[in-house]
C-alpha positions in Angstrom: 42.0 55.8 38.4 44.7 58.6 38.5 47.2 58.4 35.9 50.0 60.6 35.3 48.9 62.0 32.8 46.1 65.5 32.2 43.8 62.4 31.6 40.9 60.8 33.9 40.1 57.0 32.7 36.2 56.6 34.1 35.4 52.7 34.0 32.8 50.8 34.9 33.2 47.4 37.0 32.7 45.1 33.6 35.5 47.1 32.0 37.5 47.2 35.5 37.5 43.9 35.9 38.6 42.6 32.4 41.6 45.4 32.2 42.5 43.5 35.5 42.8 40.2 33.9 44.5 41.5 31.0 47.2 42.9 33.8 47.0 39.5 35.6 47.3 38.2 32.2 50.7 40.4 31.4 52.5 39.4 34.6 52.4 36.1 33.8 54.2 37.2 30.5 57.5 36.1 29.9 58.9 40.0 29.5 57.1 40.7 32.7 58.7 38.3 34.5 62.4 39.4 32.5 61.8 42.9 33.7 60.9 41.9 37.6 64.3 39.9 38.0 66.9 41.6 36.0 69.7 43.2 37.5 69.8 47.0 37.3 72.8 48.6 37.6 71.6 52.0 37.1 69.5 53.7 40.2 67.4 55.1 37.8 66.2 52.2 35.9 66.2 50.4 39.4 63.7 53.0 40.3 61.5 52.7 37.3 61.9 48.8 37.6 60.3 49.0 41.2 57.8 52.0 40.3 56.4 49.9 37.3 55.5 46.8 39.6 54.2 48.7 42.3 51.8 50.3 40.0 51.0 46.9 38.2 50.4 45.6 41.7 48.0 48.6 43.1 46.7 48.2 39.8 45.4 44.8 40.5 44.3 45.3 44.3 42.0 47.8 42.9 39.6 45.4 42.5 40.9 42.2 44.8 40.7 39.0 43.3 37.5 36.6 44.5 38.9 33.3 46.2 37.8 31.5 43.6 40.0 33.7 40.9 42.9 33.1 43.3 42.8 29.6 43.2 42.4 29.0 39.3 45.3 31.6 38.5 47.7 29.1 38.0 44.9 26.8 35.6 43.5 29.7 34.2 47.2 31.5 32.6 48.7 27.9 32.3 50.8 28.0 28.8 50.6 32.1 28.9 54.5 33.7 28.0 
């Protein structure tokens, strides 16, 4: 995983696969969900709005959800904010 940062993160597919929930997890937050949708007025923070969700979103394909996992989303995070 490259990060922006001097840093490599080396995980293994256990460890992949639960930092992916977590993520899965997060967008189903509330403040994700805030941060998507509001209205930027600044091109900056419009940028930084759009990097951050196409990074969560790469994030996640990293390791695709099983049909299974794409069916139960909606059971699985129910009551998550």
């Amino acid at each position: 995983m490259k990060t922006s940062t001097k840093y490599t993160i080396k995980l293994n597919d256990e460890e992949m696969s639960m930092l992916r929930d977590l993520v899965r997890i997060g967008m189903r937050s509330k403040y994700y969900q805030e941060f998507m949708s509001k209205e930027c007025d600044d091109i900056d923070e419009e940028d930084h709005q759009m990097n951050v969700t196409l990074a969560v979103s790469q994030f996640i394909n990293l390791c695709p959800l099983n049909d299974i996992e794409d069916v139960m989303d909606k059971y699985i995070f129910e009551g998550v904010q």
